[in-house]
C-alpha positions in Angstrom: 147.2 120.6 179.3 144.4 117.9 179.2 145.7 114.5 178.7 145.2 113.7 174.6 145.0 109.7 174.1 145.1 109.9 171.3 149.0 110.9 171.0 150.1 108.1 173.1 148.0 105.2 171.6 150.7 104.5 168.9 153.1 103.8 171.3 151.3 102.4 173.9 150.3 99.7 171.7 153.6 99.4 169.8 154.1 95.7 170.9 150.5 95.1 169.8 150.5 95.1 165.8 146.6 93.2 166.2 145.3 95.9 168.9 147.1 98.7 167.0 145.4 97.8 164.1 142.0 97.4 165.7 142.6 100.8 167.3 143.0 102.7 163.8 139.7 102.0 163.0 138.1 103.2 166.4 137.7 107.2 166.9 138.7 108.1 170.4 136.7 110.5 172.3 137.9 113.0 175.4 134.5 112.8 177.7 134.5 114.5 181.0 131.0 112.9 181.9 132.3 109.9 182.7 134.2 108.2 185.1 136.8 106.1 183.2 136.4 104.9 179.5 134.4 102.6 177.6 133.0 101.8 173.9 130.4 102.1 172.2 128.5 102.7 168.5 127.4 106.5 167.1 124.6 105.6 166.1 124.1 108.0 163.6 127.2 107.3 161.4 126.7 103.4 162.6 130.8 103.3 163.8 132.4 102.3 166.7 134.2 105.0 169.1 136.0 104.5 172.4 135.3 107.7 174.9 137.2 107.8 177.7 138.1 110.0 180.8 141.4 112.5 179.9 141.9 113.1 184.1 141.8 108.9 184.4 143.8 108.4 182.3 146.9 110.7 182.9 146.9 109.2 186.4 147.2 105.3 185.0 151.2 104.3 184.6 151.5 103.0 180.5 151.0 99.3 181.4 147.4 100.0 182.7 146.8 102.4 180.2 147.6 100.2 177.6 145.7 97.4 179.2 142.4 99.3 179.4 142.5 100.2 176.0 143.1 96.0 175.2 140.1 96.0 177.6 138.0 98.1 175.6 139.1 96.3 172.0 138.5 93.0 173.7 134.6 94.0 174.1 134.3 94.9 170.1 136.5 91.6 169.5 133.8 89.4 171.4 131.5 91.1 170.1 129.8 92.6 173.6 128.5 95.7 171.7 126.2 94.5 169.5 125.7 90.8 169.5 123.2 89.3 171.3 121.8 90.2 175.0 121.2 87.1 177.7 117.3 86.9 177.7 116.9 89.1 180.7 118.5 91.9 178.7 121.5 94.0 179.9 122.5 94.0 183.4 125.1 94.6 186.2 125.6 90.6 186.4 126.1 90.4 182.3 128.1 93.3 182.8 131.0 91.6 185.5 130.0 88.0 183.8 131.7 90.0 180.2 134.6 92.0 182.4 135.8 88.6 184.0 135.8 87.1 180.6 137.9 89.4 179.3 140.2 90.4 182.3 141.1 86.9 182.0 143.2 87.9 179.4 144.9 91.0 181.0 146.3 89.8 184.4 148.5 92.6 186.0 147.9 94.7 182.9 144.5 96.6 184.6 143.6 99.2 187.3 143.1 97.4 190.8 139.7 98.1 190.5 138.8 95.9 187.8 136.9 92.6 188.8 139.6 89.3 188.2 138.3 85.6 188.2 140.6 84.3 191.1 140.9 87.9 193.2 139.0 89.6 195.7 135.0 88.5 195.4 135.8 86.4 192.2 138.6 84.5 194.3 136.7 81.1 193.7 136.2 82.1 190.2 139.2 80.2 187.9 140.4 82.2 184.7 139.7 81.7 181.3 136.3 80.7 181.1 133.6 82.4 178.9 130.9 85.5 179.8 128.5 82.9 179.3 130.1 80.8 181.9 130.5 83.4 184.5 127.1 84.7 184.3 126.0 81.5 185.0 128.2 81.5 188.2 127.2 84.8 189.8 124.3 85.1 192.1 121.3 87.4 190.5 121.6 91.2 190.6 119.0 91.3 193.5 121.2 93.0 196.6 123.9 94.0 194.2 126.0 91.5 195.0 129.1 90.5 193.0 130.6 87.5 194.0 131.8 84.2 192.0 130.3 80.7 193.2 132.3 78.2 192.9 132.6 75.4 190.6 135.0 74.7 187.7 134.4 74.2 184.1 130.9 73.0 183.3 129.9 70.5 180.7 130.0 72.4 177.5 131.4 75.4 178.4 133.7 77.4 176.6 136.7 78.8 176.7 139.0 82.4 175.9 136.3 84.3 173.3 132.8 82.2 173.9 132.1 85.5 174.1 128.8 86.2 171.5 126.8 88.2 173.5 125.9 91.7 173.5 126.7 94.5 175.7 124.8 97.0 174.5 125.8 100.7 173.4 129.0 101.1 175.5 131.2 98.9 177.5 133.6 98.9 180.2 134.8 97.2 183.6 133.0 96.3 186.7 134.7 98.1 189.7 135.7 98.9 193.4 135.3 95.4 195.0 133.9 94.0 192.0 130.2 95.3 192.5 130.1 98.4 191.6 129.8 100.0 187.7 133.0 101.1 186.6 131.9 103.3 183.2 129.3 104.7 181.9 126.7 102.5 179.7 124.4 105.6 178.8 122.6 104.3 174.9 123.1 100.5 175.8 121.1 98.4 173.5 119.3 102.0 172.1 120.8 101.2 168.5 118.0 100.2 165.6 118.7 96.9 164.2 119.6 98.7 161.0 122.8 100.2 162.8 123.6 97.5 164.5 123.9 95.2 161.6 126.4 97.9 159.7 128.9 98.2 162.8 129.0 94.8 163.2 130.0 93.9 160.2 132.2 97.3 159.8 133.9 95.5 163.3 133.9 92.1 161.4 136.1 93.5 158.7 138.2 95.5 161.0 139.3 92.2 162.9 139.4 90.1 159.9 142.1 92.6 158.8 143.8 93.1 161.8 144.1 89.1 161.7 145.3 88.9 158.4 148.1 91.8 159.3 149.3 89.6 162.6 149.2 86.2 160.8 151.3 87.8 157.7 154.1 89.5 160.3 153.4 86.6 162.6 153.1 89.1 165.4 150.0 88.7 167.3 151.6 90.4 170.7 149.6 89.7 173.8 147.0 88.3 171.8 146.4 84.5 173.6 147.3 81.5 171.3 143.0 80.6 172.0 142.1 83.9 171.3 143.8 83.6 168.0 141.8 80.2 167.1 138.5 81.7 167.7 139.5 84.5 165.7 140.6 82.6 163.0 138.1 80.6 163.2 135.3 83.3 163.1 136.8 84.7 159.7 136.6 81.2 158.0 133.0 80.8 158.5 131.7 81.3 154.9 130.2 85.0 154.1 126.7 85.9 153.3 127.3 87.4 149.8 123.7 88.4 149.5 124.1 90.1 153.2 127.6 91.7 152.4 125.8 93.1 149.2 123.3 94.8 151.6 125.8 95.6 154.2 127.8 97.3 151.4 124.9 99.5 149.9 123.6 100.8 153.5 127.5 101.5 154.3 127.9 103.3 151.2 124.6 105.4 152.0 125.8 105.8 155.8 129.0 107.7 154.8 127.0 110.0 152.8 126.4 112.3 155.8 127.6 115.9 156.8 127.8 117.6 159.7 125.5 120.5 161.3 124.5 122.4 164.0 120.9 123.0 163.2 120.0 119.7 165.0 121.4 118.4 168.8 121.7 114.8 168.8 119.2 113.7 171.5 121.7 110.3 172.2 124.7 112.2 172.9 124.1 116.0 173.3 127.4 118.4 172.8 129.3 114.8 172.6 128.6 114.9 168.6 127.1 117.2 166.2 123.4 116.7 164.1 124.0 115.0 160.8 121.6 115.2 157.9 121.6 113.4 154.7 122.4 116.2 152.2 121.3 113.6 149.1 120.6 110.3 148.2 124.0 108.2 148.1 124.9 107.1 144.5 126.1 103.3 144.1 127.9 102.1 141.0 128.0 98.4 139.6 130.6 97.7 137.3 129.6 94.3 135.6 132.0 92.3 133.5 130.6 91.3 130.3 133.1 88.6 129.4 132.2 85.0 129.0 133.8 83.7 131.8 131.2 85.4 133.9 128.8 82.3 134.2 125.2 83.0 133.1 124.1 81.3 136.4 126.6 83.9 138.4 125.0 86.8 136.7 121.0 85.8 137.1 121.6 85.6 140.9 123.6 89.0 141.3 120.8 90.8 139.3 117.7 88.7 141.3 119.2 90.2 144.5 119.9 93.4 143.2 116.2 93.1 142.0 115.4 93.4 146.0 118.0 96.0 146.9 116.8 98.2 144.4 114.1 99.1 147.1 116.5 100.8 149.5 118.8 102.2 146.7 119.4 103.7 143.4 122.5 101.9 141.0 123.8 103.1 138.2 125.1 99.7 135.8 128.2 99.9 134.2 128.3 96.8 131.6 132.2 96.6 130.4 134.8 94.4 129.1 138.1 96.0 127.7 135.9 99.3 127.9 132.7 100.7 129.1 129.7 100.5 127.4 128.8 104.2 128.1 125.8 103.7 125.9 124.5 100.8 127.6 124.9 102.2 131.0 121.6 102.8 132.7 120.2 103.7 135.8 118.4 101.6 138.2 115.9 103.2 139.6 114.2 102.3 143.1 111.8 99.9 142.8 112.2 98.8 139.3 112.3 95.0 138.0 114.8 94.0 135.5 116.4 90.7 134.0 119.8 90.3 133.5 121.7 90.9 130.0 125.1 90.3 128.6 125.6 93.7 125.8 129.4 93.1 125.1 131.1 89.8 124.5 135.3 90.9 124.9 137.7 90.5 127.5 138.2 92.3 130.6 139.9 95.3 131.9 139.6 96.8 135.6 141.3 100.4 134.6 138.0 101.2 132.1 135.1 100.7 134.8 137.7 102.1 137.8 138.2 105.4 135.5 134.8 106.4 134.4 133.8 105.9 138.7 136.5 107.8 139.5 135.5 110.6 137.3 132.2 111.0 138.8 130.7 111.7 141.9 130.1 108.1 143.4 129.8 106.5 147.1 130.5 103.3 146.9 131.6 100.2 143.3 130.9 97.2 143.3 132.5 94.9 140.5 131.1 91.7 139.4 133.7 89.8 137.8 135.3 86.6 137.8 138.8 89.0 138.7 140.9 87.4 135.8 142.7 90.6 134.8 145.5 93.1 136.0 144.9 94.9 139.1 143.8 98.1 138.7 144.2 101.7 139.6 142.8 102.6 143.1 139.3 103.7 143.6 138.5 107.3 144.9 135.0 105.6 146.7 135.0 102.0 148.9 135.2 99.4 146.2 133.9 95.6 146.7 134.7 92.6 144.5 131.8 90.2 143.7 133.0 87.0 142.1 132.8 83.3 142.2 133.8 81.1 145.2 136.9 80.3 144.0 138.5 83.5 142.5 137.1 84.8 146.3 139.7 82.5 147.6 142.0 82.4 145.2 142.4 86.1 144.1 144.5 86.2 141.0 145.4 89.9 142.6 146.3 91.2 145.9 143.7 93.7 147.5 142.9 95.0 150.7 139.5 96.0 149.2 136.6 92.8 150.3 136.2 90.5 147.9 133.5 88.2 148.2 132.6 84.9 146.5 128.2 84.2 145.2 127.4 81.2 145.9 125.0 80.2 143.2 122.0 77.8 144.7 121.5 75.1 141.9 117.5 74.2 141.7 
């Protein structure tokens, strides 16, 4: 029977509540076609999947297996796959500069194979230091060789996840001695900007909840105490609203896919099926008409949905204790129009959550300033657009994002 992954990841990863949690949210793919295992983004559904080798792995004892898979989640953590390339673009030498980076991490968890800062050709090479750094250490690509220099810690250099940099459509270790490829990197740095915006932040919010699980059960496993500072320090840099909004609308229109047969896809043939759009993805915006929704709050969420309303369609929901159905309209693609306040009571989340959930929608946003019960859950992704401070000081639990505007004063 072919070795299924996919059965053993929950316990392989039972002492690992922040991988486990990572790993949920990354589909796992039996490939023959390649040598061991690596990830990588679909880039027609714009998500992340980790393919991997069924005969490799059947032959790894469960410390190793377990530590490839950290291996793998430690490139979408540090954000190899789609950040940004050094300027030469991807290469064997970014490649091993990324794998020593992480491996740092996962001493006597990997395959012998893998390249170590401190072992074999990286024996002058100490632990711990960035991909940045490393890259900076290794002789060029010319002659395909893979050994460290030596030399410590530079000036400036960082430590654990410095890690920013892309590596491409796939990832995976550097093997042998050190110098030669370990996976496959077939579709490295392929992706549109378009999908590599949406898996990036679909990652973002991935480990952002995986944080928030580990820090709430304060269980963070294997994870280093400097990886959880970068971590933690990613997730307090302030959001984007305007780019969440986006992110949230093109997400919404990416799940609005289904599968066929009618078309190969040309990236990965027989690994996935075509996928058409079978119609145009329908976005509803629930928009609280009480007074405690500033005027000021409410100009800037219509200016920028003024601009989205070139990529997408909205239907408006205005509502307070109830919906307005007679004042909900559709906005169409490419139409202008100014905010207005049509009812002036208080607010209730069930009214706008039930008339969604009775039709056929892809994605709700809610503009509110989230001062009533919590409501009922939503049958599509839901997002909560509110003021800075109800953003961090929710007056409700949710898992659902909720993001704060930032209104720009003139």
């Amino acid at each position: 029977m072919t070795f299924d992954l996919n059965k053993h990841v929950a316990r392989l990863l039972m002492d690992e509540p922040f991988f486990a949690s990572i790993s949920r949210r990354v589909e796992k793919i039996a490939v023959s076609g390649i040598p061991t295992a690596g990830v990588r983004v679909n880039a027609e559904s714009a998500t992340f999947e980790m393919i991997y080798n069924p005969e490799f792995f059947e032959k790894l004892p469960d410390k190793q297996r377990a530590g490839v898979l950290k291996h793998e989640f430690y490139h979408l953590i540090f954000d190899h796959v789609t950040g940004r390339l050094p300027e030469a673009g991807m290469t064997k030498k970014w490649n091993i500069a990324t794998d020593l980076a992480i491996n740092s991490h996962l001493q006597g968890e990997l395959p012998e194979m893998c390249c170590m800062p401190g072992q074999g050709p990286f024996a002058d090479l100490p632990l711990g230091q960035s991909a940045e750094w490393y890259f900076s250490k290794l002789p060029s690509d010319e002659g395909g060789e893979g050994k460290g220099g030596k030399g410590g810690k530079g000036e400036g250099e960082g430590q654990g996840e410095g890690e920013g940099e892309e590596k491409g459509e796939g990832s995976g270790n550097s093997g042998g001695n050190g110098t030669e490829q370990f996976d496959s990197h077939e579709g490295w740095g392929e992706m549109d900007e378009e999908t590599r915006q949406i898996a990036r932040e679909r990652m973002k919010d991935s480990i952002r909840k995986a944080a928030e699980e580990s820090a709430k059960s304060n269980s963070w496993g294997s994870v280093s105490g400097e990886c959880r500072k970068d971590i933690m320090k990613k997730l307090e840099t302030r959001v984007d609203w305007k780019k969440m909004l986006r992110y949230f609308i093109k997400t919404s229109q990416r799940a609005n896919k289904s599968s066929t047969m009618k078309r190969i896809n040309r990236r990965y043939p027989y690994v996935h099926a075509g996928r058409k759009a079978n119609r145009t993805a329908s976005i509803a915006i629930s928009i609280d008409q009480s007074g405690s929704v500033s005027d000021s709050m409410l100009a800037a969420f219509y200016a920028e949905l003024g601009k989205l309303a070139d990529i997408a369609q909205f239907t408006v929901i205005p509502f307070d204790t109830h919906v307005a159905e007679d004042k909900v309209f559709v906005w169409k693609k490419g139409e202008k129009r100014k905010r207005e306040r049509v009812l002036t009571g208080g607010t209730c989340f069930e009214a706008p959550t039930k008339y969604v959930n009775e039709r056929n929608f892809d994605g709700h946003i809610v503009l509110t300033d989230m001062y009533a019960p919590k409501p009922k859950p939503s049958k599509c992704q839901r997002m909560w657009m509110t003021d800075t401070y109800a953003a961090k000081n929710p007056p409700f639990q949710t898992s659902e994002r909720v993001v704060g505007i930032v209104v720009e004063s003139h």
